[in-house]
N, C-alpha and C positions, 0 to 999 in steps of 0.2 A: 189512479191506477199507475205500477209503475211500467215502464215498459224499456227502460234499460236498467243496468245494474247504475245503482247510484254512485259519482265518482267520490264521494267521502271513504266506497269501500275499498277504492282501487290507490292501497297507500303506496305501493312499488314504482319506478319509471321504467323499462324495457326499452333499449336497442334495436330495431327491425330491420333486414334490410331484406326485401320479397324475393323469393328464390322466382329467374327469371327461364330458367331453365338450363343445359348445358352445351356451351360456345366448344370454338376451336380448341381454347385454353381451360376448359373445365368448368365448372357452375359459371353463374350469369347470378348477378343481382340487382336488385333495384335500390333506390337511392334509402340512405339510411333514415329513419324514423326512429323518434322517441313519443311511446306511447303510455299513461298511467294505466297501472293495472296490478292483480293481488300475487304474486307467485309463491306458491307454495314449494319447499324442498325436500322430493322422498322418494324414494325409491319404489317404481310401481312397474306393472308389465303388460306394456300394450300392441295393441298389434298394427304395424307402420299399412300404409296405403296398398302396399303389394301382399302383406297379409303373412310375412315375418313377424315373429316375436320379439320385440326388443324392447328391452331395459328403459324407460322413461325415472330420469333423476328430477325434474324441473316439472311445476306444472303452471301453466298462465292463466288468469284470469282477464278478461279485458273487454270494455267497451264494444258490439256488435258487430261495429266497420272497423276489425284490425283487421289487417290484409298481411295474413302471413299463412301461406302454403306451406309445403310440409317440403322442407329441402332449407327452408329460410335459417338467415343466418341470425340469430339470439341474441342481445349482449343484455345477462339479466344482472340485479341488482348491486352486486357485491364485484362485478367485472365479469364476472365466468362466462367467453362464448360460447353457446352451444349451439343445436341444428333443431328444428321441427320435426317432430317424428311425424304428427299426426294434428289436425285441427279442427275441431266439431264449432259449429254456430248452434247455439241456443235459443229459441223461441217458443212463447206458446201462448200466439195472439187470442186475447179476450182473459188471458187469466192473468190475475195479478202476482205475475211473477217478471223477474226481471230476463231482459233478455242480454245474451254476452255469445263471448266466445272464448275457448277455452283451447289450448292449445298445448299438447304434450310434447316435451324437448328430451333429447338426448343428456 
């Protein structure tokens, strides 16, 4: 049974760096990471944590335990930094599906 996505399918590397919230000096992050993962590039519309409508160009695909909240600073394939709109975790223990996390960028 599988119970993560398989990393053969996560051909991309991703930039992370966890949004830690906001300091004296503006956003706060954590230390940078490089994660494998699928990213797909397209223009879709979803709706950020607060429940605005905004524009998602980026979408991530990634291993279960990526730790990136929705403020987090991107640096995906090609260089382009972006921001976290929004981040869903994927599960659906007992079925043979794989489980990820999926994460939509600015």
């Amino acid at each position: 049974m599988v119970t993560r996505v398989p990393p053969s399918l996560l051909r991309h590397r991703v930039g992370v760096e966890p949004y830690l919230g906001d300091g004296a000096y503006g956003p706060t992050y954590g230390p940078p990471a490089e994660h494998s993962a699928l990213v797909g590039e397209a223009v879709r519309m979803v709706r950020a944590p607060d429940g605005r409508e905004v524009t998602s160009t980026a979408q991530i695909i990634a291993a279960p335990d990526l730790d990136c909240p929705p403020g987090s600073r991107v640096t995906l394939p090609r260089g382009r930094i972006t921001t976290a709109i929004s981040t869903a975790v994927h599960t659906a223990p007992g079925l043979p599906v794989p489980a990820s996390t999926e994460v939509m960028c600015e």
